[in-house]
C-alpha positions in Angstrom: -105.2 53.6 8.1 -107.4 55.3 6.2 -104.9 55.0 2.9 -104.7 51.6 3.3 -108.9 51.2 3.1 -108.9 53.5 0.5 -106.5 51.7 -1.3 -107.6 48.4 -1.5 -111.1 49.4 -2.3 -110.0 50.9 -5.0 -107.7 47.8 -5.5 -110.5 45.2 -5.9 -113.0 47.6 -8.0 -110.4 47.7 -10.7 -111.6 45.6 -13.5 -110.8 42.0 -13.6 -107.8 42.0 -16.0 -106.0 44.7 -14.2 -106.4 42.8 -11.1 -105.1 39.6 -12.6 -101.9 41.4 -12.9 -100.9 40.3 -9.7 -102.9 37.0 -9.5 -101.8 34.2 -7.7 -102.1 31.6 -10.1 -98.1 31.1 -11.8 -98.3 30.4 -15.6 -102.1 30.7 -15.0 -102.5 26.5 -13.2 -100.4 26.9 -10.0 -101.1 28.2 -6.9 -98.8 30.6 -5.1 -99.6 31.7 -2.0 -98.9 35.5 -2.6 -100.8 37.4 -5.4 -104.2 37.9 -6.2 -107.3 35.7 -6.5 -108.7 32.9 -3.9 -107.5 30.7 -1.2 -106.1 27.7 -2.8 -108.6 25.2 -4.4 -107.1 21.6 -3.0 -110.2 19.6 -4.3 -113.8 19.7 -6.1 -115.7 19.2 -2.8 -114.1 22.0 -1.3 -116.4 24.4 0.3 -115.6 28.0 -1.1 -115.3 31.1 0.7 -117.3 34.6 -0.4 -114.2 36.4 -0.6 -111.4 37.5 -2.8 -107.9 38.1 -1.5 -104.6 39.9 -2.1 -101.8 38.1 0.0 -98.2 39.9 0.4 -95.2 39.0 2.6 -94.0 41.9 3.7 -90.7 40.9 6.1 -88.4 40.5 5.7 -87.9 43.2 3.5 -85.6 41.2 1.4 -87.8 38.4 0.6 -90.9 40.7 -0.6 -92.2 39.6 -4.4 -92.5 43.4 -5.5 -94.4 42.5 -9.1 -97.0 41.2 -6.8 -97.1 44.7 -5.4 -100.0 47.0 -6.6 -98.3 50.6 -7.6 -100.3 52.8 -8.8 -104.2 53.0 -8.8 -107.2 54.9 -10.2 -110.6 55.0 -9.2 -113.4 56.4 -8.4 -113.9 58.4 -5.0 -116.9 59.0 -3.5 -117.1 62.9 -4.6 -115.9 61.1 -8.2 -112.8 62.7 -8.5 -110.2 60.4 -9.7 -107.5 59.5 -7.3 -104.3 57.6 -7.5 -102.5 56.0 -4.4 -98.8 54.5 -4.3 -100.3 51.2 -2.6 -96.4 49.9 -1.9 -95.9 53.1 -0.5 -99.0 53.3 1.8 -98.1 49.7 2.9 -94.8 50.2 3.8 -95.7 53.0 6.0 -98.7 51.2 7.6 -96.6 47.9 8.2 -93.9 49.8 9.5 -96.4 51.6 12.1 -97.7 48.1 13.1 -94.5 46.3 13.5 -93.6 48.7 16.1 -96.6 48.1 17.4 -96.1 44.3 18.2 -93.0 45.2 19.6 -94.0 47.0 21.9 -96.6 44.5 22.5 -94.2 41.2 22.9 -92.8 42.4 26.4 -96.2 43.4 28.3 -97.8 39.5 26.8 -94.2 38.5 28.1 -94.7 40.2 31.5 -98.7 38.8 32.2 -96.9 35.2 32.1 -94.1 36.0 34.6 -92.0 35.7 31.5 -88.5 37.7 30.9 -89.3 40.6 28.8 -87.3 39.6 26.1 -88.3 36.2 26.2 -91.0 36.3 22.9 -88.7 38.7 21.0 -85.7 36.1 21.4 -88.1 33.6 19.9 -89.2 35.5 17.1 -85.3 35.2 15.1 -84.3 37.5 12.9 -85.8 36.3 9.6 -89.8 36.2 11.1 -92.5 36.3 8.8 -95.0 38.7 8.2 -97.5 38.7 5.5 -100.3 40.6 4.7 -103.6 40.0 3.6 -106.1 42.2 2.2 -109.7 40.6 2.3 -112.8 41.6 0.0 -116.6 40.3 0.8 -118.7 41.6 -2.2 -122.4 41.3 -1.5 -123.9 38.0 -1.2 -127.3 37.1 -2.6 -127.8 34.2 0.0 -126.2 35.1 3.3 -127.4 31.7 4.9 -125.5 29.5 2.6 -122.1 30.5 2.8 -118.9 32.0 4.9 -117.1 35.2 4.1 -114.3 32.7 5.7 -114.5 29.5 7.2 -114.3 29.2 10.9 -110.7 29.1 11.9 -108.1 30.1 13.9 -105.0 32.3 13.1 -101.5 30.1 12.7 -99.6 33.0 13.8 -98.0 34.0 16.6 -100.1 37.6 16.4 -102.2 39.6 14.3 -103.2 42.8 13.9 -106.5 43.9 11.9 -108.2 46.7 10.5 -112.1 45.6 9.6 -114.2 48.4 7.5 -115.5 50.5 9.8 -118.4 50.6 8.1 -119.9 46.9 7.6 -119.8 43.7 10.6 -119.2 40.5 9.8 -116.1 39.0 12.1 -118.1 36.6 15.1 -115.7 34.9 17.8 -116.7 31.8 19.3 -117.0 31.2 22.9 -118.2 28.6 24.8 -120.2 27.3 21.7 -121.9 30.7 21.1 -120.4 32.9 18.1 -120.1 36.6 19.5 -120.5 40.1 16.4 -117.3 41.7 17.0 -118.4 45.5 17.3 -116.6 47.7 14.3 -115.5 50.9 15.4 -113.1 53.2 12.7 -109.6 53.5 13.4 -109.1 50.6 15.9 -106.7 47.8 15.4 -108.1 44.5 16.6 -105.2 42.4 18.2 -106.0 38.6 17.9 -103.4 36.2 19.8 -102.8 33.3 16.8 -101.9 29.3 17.3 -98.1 30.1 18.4 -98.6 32.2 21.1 -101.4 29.6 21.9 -98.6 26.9 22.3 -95.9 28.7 24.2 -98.2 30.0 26.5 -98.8 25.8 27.3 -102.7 26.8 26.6 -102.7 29.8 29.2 -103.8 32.0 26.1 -105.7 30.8 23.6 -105.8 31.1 19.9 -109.8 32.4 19.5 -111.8 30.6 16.8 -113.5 32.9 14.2 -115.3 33.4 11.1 -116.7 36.2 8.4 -120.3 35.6 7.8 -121.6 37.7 4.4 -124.0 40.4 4.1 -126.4 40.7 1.5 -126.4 44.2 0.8 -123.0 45.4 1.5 -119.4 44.9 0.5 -116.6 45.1 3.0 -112.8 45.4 3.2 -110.5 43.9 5.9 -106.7 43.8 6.3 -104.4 41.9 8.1 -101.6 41.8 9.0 -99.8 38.3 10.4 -97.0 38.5 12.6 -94.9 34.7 12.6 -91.9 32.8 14.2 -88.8 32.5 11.6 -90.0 29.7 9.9 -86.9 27.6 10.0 -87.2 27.8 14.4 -89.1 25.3 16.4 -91.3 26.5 19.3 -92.7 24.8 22.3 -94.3 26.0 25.7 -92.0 28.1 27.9 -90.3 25.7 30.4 -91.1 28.2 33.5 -94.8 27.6 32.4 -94.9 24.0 32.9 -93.5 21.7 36.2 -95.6 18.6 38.1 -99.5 20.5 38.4 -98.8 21.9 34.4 -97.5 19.6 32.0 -96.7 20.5 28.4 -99.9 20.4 26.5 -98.4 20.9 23.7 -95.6 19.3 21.4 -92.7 20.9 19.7 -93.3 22.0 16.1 -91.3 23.3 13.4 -93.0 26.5 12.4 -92.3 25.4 8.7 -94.3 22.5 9.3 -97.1 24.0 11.3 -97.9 26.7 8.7 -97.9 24.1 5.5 -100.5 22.2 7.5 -102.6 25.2 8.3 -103.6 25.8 4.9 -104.2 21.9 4.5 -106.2 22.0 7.1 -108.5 25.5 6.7 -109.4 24.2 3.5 -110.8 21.2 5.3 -112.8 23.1 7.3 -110.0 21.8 10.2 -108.1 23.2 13.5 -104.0 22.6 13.0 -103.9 23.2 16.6 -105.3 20.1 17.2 -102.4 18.5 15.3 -99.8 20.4 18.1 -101.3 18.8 21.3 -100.0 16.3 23.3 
């Protein structure tokens, strides 16, 4: 955990150029969703986020885009010694700890429901997503007029995050309140995302959050976004709904669901909303 912080700081306090190596923009004017840089730009009157990003998939193995894959860094420490991390390396490793992770976490969600064991793993296929995003909040001169990231809730089915242990920023929203969520070093925050949202008919719910900026202080975040096989369609269980539960939500094509997320974040929008009946 601690390689992984370490880096991508050193990651985004390379100079500009270097970082553009891996930037998100092909032949410079169109957006990919992997690489470095911002969240795409879909029109003038956007409102902008306070943050710069490095997105990855990282399973299946077979479909990672390894140029976009920082290798080797050097930077600054804080006793000043130059250092130099093998960033694929260190993220293999760590995604590889936190996949097993959410699998040993799909049966015990599985069992709270009354749910077979096996029952979220068998939905997951054998081509499921997961991507990685590595989040950077430099300070802000004007804290008050602007997110670190919008207010928004994750399309996945589960995510796992590291926050820097050092700086706050994540609030939750509940019951129309929004909550600090407490750092503490070397804990992985487990937030339940959109998907689980829907086969869980509504019984757990996706949480709405945000990153609010701080005017003194940078800080680092990574995430890690577990997803259905993109190509499945998912719907609530059917031994979560009979005459006193109806389906609350539709079925959707995960495909589908995840190009409308981004439409939708950028609008300042909930794609859940689109998924209920």
């Amino acid at each position: 955990m601690d390689a992984v912080m370490e880096a991508s700081r050193g990651f985004f306090r390379q100079p500009l150029e270097e970082k553009q190596r891996y930037t998100n923009m092909a032949d410079g004017e169109h957006f990919q969703l992997e690489g470095y840089g911002n969240d795409r730009v879909a029109s003038e009157g956007q409102v902008l986020d306070w943050c710069d990003r490095l997105y990855l998939k990282v399973e299946p193995q077979d479909e990672r885009n390894l140029p976009l894959w920082p290798t080797h860094l050097s930077f600054q420490t804080t006793s000043r010694a130059r250092a130099a991390f093998l960033c694929r390396d260190v993220l293999q490793e760590f995604t590889a700890e936190c996949t097993r992770l959410k699998d040993r976490l799909l049966p015990e969600m599985a069992k709270l429901l009354e749910l077979d064991d096996g029952y979220f793993g068998d939905q997951f296929g054998d081509k499921a997503d997961t991507h990685a995003r590595f989040s950077y909040y430099p300070p802000c001169p004007r804290p008050d007029l602007v997110f670190g990231l919008k207010p928004h809730s994750d399309g996945s089915f589960v995510t796992l995050l590291m926050v820097d242990s050092g700086v706050g920023g994540l609030q939750v929203l509940r019951d129309g309140v929004w909550y600090d969520v407490p750092t503490r070093p070397h804990t992985l925050l487990i937030n339940l995302g959109d998907q689980m949202e829907i086969m869980s008919n509504g019984i757990v719910r996706s949480p709405v959050h945000r990153v609010v900026t701080n005017a003194e202080k940078e800080r680092l975040s990574m995430a890690l976004f577990y997803s259905v096989d993109p190509e499945r369609e998912i719907q609530p269980a059917s031994k979560l709904i009979d005459e006193n539960h109806p389906a609350l939500y539709k079925k959707v094509k995960i495909k589908e669901y995840v190009a409308g997320l981004y439409e939708h974040f950028s609008q300042g929008k909930m794609v859940i909303d689109t998924a209920r009946i």
